[in-house]
C-alpha positions as CSV (number, residue, x, y, z in Angstrom):
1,X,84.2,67.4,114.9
2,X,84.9,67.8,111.4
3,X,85.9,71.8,110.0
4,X,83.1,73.7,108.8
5,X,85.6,77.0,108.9
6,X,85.8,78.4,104.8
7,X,89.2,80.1,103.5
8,X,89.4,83.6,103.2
9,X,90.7,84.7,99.9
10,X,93.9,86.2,99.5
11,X,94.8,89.0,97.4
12,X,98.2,90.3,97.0
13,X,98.4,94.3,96.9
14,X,98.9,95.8,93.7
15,X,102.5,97.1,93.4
16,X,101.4,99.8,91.4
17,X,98.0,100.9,92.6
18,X,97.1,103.0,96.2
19,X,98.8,105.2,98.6
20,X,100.9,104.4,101.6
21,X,98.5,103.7,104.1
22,X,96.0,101.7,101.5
23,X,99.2,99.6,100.2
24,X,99.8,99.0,104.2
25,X,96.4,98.1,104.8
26,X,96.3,95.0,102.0
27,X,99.2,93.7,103.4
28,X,97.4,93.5,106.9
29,X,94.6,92.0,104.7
30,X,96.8,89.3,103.0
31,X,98.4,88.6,106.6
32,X,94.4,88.5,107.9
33,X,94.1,85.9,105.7
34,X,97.0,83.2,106.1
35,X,96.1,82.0,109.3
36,X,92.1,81.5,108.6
37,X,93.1,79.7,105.9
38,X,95.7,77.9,108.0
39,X,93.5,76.3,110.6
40,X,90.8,75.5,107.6
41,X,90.9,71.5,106.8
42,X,92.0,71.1,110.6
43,X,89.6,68.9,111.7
44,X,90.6,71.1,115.4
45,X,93.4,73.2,116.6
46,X,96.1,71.9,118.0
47,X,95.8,71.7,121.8
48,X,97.7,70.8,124.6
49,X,96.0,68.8,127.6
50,X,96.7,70.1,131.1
51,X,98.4,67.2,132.0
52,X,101.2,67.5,128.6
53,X,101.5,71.3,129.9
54,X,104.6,71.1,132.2
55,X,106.8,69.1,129.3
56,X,105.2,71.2,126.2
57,X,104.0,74.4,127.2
58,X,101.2,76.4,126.4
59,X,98.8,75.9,123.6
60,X,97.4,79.7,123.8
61,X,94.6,80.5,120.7
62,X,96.9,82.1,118.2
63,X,93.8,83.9,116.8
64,X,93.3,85.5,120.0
65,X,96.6,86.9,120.0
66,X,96.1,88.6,116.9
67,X,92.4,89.7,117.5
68,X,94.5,91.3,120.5
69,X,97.1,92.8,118.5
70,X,94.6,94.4,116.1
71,X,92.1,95.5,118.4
72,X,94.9,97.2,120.8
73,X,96.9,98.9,118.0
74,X,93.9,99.9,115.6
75,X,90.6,100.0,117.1
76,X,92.1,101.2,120.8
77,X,95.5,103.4,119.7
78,X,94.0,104.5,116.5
79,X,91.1,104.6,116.7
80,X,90.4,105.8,120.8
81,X,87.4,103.9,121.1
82,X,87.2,101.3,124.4
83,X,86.7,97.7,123.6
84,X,88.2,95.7,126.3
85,X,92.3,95.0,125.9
86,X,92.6,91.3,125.5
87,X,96.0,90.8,127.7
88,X,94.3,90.2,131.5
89,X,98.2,88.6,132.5
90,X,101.1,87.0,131.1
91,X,100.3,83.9,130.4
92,X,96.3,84.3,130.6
93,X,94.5,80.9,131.2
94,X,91.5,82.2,129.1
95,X,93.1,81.7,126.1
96,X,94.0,78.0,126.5
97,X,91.6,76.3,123.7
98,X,89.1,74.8,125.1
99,X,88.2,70.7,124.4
100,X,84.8,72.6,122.2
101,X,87.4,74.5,119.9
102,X,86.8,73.9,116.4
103,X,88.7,76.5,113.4
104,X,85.3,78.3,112.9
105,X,85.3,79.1,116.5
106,X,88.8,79.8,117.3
107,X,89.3,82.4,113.9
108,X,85.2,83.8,114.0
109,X,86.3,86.5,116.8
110,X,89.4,87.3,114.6
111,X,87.7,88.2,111.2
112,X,84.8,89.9,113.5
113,X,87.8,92.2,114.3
114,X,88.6,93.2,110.9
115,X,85.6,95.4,110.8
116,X,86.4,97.5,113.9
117,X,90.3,98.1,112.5
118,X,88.1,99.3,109.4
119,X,86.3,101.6,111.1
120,X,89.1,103.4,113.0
121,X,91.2,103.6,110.4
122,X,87.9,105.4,108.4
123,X,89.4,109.2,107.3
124,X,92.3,109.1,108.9
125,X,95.4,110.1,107.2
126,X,99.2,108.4,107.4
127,X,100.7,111.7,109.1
128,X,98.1,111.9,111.5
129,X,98.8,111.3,115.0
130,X,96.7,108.3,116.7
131,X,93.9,109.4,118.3
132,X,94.6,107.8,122.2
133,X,97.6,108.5,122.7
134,X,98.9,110.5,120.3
135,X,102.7,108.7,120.4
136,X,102.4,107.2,117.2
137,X,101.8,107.7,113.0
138,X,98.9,106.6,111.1
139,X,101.6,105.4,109.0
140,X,103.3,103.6,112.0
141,X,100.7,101.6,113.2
142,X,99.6,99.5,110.0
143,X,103.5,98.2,109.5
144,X,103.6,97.6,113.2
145,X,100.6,95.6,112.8
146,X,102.3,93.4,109.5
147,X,105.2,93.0,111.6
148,X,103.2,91.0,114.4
149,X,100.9,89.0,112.1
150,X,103.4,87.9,110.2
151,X,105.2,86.7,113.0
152,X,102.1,84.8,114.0
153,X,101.9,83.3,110.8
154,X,105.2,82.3,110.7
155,X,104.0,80.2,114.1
156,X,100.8,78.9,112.8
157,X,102.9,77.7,109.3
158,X,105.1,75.7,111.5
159,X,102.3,74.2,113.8
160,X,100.4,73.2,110.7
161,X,103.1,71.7,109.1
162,X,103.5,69.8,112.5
163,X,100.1,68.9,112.4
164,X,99.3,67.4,109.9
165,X,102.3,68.3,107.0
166,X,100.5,71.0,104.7
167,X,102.8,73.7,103.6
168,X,102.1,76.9,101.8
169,X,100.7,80.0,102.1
């Protein structure tokens, strides 16, 4: 199936322009980003068959993970409101790609995210407490949030690399 997933333009924050929590919040945008535009020109993911599973491992949805870390930290922890947590079990099954997977499929629930983070981060400030919990910053959660994408994109740059030898951001 050939990719009809687009790249998601990527803007690097302006060093001099916005406060804390807006400078935070277009580095999770540039991070959003990277690994859209990482599975674009895929023709699919990389998958691993059941049978390849014992000698290679996993091939969970990377874009899951993140649409998990996002919509814990942010829409959940900030934001209080009660989307379903993504983590059923360590390792869950349901996020093995599927033979159907294509980029647009696998990253669609991901940027679908972004607009819930948004919206709980809407009027808040970067002292404020999170609103489910109450353990953490504003100001904490964003640079949490870097920290675990780019971790993930880290991943996804080596597996493309391994795919098919692109390189960059």
């Amino acid at each position: 199936m050939s990719n009809r997933s687009s790249k998601v333009e990527r803007t690097w924050p302006d060093p001099l322009g916005g406060d804390e929590l807006t400078v935070q919040i277009r580095f999770v945008g540039l991070l959003r980003a990277t690994p859209v535009n990482k599975l674009a020109g895929l023709d699919t993911p990389a998958r691993v068959t059941p049978h390849e599973r014992p000698r290679r491992g996993r091939a969970p949805d990377g874009c899951r993970t993140l649409v998990a870390v996002e919509r814990w930290w942010l829409s959940i922890e900030v934001g209080s409101s009660s989307p379903p947590a993504l983590w059923a079990g360590s390792p869950d099954p349901s996020w093995d790609l599927t033979q159907a997977a294509d980029p647009a499929s696998v990253t669609a629930p991901y940027q679908a995210e972004w607009t819930h983070s948004a919206a709980a981060l809407t009027g808040l400030a970067p002292d404020d407490r999170t609103r489910r919990s109450g353990d953490f910053t504003v100001r904490w959660v964003p640079a949490h949030v870097v920290q675990e994408t780019g971790r993930h994109v880290g991943h996804l740059d080596t597996l493309r690399e391994l795919a098919d030898g692109e390189v960059g951001e």
